[in-house]
C-alpha positions in Angstrom: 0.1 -9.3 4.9 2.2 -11.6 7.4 3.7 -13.3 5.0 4.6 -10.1 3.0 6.2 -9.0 6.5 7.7 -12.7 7.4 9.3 -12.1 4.0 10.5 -9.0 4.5 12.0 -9.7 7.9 14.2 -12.7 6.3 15.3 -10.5 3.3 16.5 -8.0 6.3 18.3 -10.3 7.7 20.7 -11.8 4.9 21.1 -8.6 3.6 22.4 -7.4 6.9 24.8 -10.3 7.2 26.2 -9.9 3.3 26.2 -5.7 3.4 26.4 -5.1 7.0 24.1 -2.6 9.3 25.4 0.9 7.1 24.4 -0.5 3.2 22.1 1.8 1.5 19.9 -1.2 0.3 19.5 -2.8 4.1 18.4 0.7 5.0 16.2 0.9 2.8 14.7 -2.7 3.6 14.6 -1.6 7.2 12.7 1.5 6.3 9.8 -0.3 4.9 9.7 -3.3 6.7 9.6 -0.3 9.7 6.5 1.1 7.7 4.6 -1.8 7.2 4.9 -3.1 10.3 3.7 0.4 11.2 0.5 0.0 8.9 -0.1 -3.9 10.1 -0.3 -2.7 13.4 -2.1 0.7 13.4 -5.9 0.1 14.1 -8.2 0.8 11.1 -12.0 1.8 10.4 -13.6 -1.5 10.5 -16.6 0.5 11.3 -17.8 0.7 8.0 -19.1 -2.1 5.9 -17.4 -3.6 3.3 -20.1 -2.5 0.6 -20.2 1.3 1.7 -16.8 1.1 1.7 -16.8 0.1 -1.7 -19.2 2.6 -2.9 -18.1 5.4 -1.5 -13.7 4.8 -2.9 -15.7 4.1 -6.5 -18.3 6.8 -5.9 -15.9 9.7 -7.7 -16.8 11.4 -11.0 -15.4 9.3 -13.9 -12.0 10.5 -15.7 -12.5 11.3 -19.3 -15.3 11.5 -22.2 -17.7 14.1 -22.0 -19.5 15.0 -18.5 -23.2 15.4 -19.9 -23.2 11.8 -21.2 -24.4 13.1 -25.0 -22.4 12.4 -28.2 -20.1 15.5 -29.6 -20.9 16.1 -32.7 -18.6 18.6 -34.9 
């Protein structure tokens, strides 16, 4: 994520020296470089382990077809 961040950074700066502080479009750079530092910084659950992690984001009921798992028949 750095490098997403050292990119962002750069992008902020030439944008700020073309546009200036007050364009719309360096705002709006500012504004998520501002979050994603934000999110690289904040502390996260590292408690859990990488597998129960997994399993429990995956471990929802499934999106479409039928819920009982039989064939419809008309």
């Amino acid at each position: 994520m750095s490098r997403h961040l050292d990119n962002l950074r750069r992008l902020c700066r030439k944008l700020q020296l073309r546009y200036g502080e007050e364009d719309v479009l360096v705002r709006q750079v500012k504004h998520e470089l501002e979050t994603r530092e934000r999110l690289e910084t904040s502390p996260g659950n590292w408690s859990t382990p990488y597998r129960e992690f997994i399993k429990g984001g995956m471990a929802g009921p499934t999106q479409g077809g039928p819920s009982t798992g039989a064939m419809n028949s008309p």
